[in-house]
CHARMM internal coordinates of N, CA and C (Angstrom, degrees):
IC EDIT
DIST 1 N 1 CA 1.4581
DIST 1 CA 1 C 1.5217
ANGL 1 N 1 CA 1 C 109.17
DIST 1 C 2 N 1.4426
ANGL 1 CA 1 C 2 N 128.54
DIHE 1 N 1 CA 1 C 2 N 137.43
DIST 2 N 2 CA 0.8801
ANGL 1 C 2 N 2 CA 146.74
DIHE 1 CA 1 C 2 N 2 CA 167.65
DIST 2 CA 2 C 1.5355
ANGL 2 N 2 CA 2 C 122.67
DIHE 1 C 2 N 2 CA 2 C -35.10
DIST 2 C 3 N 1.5267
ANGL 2 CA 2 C 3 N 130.57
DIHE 2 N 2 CA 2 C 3 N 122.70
DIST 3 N 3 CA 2.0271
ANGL 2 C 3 N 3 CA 106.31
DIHE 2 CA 2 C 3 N 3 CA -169.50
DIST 3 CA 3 C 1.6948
ANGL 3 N 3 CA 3 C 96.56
DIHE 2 C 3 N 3 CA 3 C -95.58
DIST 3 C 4 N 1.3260
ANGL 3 CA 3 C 4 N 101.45
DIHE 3 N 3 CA 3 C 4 N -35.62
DIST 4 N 4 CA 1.9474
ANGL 3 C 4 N 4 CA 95.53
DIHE 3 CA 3 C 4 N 4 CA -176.55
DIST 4 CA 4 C 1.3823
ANGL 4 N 4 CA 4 C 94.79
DIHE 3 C 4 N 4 CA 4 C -115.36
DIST 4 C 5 N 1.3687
ANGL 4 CA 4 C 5 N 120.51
DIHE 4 N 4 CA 4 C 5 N 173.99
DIST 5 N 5 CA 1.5837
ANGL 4 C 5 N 5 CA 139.97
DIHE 4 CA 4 C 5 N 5 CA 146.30
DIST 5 CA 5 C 1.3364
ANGL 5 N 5 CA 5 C 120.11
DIHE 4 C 5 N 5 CA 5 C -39.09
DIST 5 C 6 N 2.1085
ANGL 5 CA 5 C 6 N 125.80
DIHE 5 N 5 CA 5 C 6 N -31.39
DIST 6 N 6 CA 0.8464
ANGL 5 C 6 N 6 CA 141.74
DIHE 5 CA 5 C 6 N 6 CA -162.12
DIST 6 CA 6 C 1.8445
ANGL 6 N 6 CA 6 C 103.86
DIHE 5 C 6 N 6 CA 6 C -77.95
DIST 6 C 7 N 1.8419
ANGL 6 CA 6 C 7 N 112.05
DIHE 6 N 6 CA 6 C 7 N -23.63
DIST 7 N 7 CA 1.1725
ANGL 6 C 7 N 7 CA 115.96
DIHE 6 CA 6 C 7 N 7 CA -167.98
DIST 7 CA 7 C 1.5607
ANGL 7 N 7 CA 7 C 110.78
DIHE 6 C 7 N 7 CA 7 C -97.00
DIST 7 C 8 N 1.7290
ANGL 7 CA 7 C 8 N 115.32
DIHE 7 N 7 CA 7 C 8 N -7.21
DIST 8 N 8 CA 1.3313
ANGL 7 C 8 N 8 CA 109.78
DIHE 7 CA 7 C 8 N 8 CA 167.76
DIST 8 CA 8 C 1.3631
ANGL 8 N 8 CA 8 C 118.88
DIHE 7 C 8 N 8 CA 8 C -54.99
DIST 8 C 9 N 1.2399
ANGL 8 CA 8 C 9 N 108.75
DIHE 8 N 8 CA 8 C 9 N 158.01
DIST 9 N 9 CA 1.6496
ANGL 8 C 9 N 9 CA 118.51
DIHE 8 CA 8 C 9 N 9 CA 162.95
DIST 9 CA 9 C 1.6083
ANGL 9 N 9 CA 9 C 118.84
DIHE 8 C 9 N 9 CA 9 C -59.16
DIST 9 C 10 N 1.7009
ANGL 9 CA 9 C 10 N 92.53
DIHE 9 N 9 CA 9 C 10 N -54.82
DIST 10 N 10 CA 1.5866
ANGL 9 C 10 N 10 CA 103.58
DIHE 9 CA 9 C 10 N 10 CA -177.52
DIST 10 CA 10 C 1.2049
ANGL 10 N 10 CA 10 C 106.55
DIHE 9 C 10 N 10 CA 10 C -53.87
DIST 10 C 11 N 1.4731
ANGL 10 CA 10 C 11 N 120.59
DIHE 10 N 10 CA 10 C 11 N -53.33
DIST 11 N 11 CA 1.1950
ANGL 10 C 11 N 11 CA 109.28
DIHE 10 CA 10 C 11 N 11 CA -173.72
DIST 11 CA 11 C 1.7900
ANGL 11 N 11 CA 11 C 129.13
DIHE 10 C 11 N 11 CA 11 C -58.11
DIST 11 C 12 N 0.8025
ANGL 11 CA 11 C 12 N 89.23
DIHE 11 N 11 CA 11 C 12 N -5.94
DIST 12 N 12 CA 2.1152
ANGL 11 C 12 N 12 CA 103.90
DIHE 11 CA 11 C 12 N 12 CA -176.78
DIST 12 CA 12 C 1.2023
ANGL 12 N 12 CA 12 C 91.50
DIHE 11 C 12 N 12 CA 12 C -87.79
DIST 12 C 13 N 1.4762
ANGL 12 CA 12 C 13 N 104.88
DIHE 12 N 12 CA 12 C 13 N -48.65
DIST 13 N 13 CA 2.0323
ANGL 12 C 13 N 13 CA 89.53
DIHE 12 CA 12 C 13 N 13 CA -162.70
DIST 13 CA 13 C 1.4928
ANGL 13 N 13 CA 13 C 98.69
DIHE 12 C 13 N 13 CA 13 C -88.42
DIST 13 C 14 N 1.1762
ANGL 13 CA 13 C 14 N 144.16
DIHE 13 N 13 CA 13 C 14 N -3.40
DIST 14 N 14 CA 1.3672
ANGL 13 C 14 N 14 CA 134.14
DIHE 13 CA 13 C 14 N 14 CA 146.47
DIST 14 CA 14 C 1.6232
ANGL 14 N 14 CA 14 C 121.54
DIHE 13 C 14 N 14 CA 14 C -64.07
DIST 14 C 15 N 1.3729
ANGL 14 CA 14 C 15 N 120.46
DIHE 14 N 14 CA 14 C 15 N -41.91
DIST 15 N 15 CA 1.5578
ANGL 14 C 15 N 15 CA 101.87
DIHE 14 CA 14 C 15 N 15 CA 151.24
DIST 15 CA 15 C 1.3240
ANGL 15 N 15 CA 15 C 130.13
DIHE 14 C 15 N 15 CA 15 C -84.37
DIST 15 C 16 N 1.2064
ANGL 15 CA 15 C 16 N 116.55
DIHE 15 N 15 CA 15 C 16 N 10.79
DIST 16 N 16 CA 1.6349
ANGL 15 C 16 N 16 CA 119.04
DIHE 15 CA 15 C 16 N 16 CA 160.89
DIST 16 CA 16 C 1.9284
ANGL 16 N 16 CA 16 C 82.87
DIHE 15 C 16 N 16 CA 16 C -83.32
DIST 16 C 17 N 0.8439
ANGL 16 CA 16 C 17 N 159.46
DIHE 16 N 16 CA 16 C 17 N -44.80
DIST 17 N 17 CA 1.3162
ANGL 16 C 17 N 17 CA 148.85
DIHE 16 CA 16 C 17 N 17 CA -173.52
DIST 17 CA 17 C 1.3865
ANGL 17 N 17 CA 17 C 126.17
DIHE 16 C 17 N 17 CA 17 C -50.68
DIST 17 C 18 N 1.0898
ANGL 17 CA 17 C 18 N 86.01
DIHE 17 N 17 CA 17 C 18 N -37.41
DIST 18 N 18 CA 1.5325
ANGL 17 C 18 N 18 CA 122.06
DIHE 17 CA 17 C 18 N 18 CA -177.09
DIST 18 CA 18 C 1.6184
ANGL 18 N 18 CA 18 C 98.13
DIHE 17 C 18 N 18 CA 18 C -83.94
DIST 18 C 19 N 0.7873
ANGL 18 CA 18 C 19 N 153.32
DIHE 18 N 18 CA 18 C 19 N -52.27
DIST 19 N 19 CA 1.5199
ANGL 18 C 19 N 19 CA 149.79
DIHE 18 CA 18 C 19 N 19 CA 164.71
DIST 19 CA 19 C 1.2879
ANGL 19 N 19 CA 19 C 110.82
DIHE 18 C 19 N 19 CA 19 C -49.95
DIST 19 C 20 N 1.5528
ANGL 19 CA 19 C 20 N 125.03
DIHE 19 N 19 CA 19 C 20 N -44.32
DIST 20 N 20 CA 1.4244
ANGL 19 C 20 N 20 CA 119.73
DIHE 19 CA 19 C 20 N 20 CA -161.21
DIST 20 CA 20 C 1.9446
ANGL 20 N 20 CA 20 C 103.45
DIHE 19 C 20 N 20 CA 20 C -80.07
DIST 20 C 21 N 1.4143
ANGL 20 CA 20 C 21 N 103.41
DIHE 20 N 20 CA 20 C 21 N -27.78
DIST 21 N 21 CA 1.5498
ANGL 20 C 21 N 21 CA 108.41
DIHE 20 CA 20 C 21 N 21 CA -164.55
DIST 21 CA 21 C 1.4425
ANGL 21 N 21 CA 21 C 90.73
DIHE 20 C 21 N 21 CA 21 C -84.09
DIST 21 C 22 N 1.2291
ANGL 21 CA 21 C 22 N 134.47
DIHE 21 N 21 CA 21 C 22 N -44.05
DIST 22 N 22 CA 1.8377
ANGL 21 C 22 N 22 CA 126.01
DIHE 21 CA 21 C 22 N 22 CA 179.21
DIST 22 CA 22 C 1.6043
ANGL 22 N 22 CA 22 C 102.30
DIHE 21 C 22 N 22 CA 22 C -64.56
DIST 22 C 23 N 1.5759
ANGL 22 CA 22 C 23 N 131.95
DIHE 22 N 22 CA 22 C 23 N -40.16
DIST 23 N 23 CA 1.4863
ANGL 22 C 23 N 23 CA 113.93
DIHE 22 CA 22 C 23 N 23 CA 171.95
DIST 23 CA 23 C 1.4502
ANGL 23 N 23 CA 23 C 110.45
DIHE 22 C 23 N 23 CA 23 C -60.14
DIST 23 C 24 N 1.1115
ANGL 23 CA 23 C 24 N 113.94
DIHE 23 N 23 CA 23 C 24 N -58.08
DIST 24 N 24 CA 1.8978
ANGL 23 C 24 N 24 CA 126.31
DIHE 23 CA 23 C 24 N 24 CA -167.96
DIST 24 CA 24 C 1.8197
ANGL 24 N 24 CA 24 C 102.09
DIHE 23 C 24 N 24 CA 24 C -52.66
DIST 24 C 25 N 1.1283
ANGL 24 CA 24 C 25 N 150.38
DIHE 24 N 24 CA 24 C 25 N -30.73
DIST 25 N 25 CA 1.6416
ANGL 24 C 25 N 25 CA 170.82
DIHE 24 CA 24 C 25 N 25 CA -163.14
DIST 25 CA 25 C 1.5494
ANGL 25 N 25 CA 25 C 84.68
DIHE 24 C 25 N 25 CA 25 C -93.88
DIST 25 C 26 N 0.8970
ANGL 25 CA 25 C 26 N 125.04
DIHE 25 N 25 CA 25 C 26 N -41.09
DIST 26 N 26 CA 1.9045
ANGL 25 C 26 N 26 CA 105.28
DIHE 25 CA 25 C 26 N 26 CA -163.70
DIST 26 CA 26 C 1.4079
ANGL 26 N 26 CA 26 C 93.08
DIHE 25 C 26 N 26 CA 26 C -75.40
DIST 26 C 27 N 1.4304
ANGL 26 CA 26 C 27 N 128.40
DIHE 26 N 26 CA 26 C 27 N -37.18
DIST 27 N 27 CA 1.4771
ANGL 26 C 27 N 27 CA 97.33
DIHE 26 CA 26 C 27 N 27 CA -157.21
DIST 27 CA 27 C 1.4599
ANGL 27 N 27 CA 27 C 89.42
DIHE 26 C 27 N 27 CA 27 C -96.49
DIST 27 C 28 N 1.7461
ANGL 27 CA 27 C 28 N 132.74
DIHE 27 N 27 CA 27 C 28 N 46.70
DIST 28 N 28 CA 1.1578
ANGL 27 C 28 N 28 CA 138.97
DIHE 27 CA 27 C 28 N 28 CA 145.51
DIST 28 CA 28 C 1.7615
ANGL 28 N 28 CA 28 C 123.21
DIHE 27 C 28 N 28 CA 28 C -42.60
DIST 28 C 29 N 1.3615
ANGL 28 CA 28 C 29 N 142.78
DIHE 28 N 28 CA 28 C 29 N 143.86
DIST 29 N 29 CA 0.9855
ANGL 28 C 29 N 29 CA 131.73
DIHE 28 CA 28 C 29 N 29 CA 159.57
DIST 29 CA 29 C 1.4689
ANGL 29 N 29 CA 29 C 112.97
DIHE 28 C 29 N 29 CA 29 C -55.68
DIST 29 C 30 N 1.1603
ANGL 29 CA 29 C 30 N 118.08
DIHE 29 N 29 CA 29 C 30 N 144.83
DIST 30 N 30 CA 1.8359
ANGL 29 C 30 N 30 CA 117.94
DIHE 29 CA 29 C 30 N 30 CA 161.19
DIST 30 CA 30 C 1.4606
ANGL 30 N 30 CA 30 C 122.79
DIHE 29 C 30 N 30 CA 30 C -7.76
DIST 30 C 31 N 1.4607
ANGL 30 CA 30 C 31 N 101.15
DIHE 30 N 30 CA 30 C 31 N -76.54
DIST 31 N 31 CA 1.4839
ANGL 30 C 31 N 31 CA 133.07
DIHE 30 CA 30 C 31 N 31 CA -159.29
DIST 31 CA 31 C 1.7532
ANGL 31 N 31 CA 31 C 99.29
DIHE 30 C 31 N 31 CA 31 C -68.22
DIST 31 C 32 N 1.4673
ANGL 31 CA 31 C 32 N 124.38
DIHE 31 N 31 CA 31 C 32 N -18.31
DIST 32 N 32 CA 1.2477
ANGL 31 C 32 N 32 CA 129.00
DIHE 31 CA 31 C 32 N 32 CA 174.11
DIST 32 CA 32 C 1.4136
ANGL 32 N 32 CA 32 C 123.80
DIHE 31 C 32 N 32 CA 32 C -113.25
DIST 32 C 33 N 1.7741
ANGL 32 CA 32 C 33 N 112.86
DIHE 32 N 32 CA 32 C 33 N 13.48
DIST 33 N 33 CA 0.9833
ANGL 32 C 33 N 33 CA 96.48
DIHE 32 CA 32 C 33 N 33 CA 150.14
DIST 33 CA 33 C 1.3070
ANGL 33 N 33 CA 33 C 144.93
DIHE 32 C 33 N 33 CA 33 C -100.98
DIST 33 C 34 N 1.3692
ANGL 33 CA 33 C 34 N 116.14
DIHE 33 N 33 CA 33 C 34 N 8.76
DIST 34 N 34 CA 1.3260
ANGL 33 C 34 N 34 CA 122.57
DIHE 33 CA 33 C 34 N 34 CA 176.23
DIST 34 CA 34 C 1.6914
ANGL 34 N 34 CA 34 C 101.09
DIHE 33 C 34 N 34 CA 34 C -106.54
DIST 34 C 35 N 1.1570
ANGL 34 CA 34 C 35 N 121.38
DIHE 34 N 34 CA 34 C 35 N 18.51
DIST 35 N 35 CA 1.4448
ANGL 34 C 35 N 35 CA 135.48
DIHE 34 CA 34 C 35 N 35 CA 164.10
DIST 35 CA 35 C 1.2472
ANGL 35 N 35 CA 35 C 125.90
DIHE 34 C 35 N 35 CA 35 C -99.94
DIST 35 C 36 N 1.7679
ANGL 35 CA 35 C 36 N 114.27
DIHE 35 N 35 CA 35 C 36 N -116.75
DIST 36 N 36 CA 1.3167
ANGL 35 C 36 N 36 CA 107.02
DIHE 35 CA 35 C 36 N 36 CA 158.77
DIST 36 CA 36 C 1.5251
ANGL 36 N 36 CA 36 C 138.01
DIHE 35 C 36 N 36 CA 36 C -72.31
DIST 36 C 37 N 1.0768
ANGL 36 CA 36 C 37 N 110.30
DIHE 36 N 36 CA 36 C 37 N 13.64
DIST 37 N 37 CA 1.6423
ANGL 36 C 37 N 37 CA 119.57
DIHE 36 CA 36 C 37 N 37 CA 166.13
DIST 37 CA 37 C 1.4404
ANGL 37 N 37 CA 37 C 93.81
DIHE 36 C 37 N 37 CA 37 C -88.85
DIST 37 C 38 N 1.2985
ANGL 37 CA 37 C 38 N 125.06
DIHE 37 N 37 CA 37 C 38 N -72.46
DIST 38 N 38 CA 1.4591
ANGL 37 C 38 N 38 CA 133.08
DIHE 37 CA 37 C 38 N 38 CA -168.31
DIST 38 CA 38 C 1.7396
ANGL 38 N 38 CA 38 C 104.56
DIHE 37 C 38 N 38 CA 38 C -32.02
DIST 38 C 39 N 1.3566
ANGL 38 CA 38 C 39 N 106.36
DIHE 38 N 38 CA 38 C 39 N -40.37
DIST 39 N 39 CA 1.5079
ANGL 38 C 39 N 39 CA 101.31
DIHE 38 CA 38 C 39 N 39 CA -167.07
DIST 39 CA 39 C 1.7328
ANGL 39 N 39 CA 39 C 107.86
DIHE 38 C 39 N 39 CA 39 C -101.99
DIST 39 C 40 N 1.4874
ANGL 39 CA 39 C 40 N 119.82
DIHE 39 N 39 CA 39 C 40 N 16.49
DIST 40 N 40 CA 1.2256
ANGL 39 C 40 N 40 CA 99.46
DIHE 39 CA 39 C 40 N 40 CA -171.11
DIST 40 CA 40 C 1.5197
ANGL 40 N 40 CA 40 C 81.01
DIHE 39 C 40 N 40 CA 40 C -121.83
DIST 40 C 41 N 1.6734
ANGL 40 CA 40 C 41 N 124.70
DIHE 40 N 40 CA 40 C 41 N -4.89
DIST 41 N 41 CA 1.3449
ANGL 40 C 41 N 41 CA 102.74
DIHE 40 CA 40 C 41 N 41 CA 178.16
DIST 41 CA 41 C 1.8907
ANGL 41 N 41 CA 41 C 107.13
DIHE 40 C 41 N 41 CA 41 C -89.31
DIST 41 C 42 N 1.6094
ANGL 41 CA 41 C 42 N 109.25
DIHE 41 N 41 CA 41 C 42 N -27.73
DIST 42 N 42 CA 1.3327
ANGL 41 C 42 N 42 CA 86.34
DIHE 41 CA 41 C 42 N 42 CA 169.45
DIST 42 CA 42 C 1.5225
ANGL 42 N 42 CA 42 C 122.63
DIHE 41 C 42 N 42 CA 42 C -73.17
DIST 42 C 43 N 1.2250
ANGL 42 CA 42 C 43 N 128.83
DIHE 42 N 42 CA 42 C 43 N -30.18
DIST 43 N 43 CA 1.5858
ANGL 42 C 43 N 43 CA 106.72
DIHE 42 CA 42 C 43 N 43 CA 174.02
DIST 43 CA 43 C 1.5560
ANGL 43 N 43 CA 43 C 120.90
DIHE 42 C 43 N 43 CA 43 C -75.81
DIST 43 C 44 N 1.4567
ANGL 43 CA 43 C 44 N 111.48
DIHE 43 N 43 CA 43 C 44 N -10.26
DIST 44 N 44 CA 1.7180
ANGL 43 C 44 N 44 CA 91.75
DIHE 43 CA 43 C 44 N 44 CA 165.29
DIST 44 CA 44 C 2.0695
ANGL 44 N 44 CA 44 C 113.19
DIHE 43 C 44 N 44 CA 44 C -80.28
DIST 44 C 45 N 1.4154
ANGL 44 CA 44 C 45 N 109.31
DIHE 44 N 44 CA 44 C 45 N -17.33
DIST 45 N 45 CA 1.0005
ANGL 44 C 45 N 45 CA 102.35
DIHE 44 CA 44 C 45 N 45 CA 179.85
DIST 45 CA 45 C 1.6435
ANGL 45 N 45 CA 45 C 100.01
DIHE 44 C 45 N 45 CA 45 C -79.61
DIST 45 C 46 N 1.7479
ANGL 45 CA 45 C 46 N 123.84
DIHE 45 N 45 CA 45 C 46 N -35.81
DIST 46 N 46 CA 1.5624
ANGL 45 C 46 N 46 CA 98.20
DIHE 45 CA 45 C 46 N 46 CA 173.99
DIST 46 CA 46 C 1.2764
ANGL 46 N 46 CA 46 C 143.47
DIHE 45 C 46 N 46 CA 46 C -67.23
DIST 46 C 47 N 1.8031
ANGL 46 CA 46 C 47 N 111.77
DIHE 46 N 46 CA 46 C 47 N 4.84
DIST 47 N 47 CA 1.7132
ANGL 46 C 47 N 47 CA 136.98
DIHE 46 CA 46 C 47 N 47 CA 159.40
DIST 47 CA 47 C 1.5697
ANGL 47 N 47 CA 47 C 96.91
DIHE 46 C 47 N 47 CA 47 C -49.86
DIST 47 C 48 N 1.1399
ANGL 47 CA 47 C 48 N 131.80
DIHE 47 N 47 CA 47 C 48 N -62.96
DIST 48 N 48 CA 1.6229
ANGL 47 C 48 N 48 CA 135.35
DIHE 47 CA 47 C 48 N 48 CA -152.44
DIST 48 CA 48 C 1.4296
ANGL 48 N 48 CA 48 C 104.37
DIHE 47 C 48 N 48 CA 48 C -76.67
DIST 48 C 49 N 1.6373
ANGL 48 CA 48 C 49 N 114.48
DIHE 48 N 48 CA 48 C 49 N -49.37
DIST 49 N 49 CA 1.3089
ANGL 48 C 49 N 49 CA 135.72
DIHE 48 CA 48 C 49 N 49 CA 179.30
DIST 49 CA 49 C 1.5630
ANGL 49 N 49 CA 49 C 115.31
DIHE 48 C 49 N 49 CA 49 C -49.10
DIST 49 C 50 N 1.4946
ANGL 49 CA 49 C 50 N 119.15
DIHE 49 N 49 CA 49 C 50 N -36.67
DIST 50 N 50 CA 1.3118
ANGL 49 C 50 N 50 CA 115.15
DIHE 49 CA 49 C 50 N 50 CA -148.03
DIST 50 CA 50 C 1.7603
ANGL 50 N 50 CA 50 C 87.94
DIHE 49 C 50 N 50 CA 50 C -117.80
DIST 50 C 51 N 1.0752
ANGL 50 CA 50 C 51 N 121.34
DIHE 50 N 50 CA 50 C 51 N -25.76
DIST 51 N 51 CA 1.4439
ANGL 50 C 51 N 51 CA 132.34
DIHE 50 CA 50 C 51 N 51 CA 165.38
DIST 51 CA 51 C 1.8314
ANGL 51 N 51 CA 51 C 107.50
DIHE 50 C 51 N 51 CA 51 C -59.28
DIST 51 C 52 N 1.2558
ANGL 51 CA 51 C 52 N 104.28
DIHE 51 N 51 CA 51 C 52 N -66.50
DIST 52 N 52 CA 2.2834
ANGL 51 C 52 N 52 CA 106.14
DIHE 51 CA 51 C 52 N 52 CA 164.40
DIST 52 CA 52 C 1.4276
ANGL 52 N 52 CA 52 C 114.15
DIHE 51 C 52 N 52 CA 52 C -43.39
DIST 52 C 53 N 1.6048
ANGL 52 CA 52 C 53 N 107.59
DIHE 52 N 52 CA 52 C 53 N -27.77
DIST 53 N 53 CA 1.6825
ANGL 52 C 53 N 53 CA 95.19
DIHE 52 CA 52 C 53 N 53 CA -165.75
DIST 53 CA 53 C 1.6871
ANGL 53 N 53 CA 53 C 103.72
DIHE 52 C 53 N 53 CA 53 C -103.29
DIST 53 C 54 N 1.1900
ANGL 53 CA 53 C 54 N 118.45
DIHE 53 N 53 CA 53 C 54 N 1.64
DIST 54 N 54 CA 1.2734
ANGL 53 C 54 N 54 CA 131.79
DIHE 53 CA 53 C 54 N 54 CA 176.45
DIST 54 CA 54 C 1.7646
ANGL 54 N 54 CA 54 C 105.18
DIHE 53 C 54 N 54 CA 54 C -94.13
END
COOR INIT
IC SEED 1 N 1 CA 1 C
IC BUILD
């Protein structure tokens, strides 16, 4: 059994998620990154977030 959140699986491949959506957003246009970049990096980071607090 798992001792933290840090030792799940899910949780790894949710911050591997979290890595791929902050590389893939940079090569965003300007005008979209404080848009849809802005909003697709906080909900891949709330996958990892809401998985630790569970």
């Amino acid at each position: 059994m798992a001792e933290t959140y840090r030792d799940l699986n899910v949780w790894r491949r949710a911050m591997d998620l979290v890595v791929y959506v902050y590389h893939s957003t940079t090569s965003f246009p300007k005008p979209e990154v404080y848009g849809l970049a802005c909003q697709m990096r906080r909900s891949a980071v709330s996958v990892p977030t809401n998985i630790a607090e569970g």
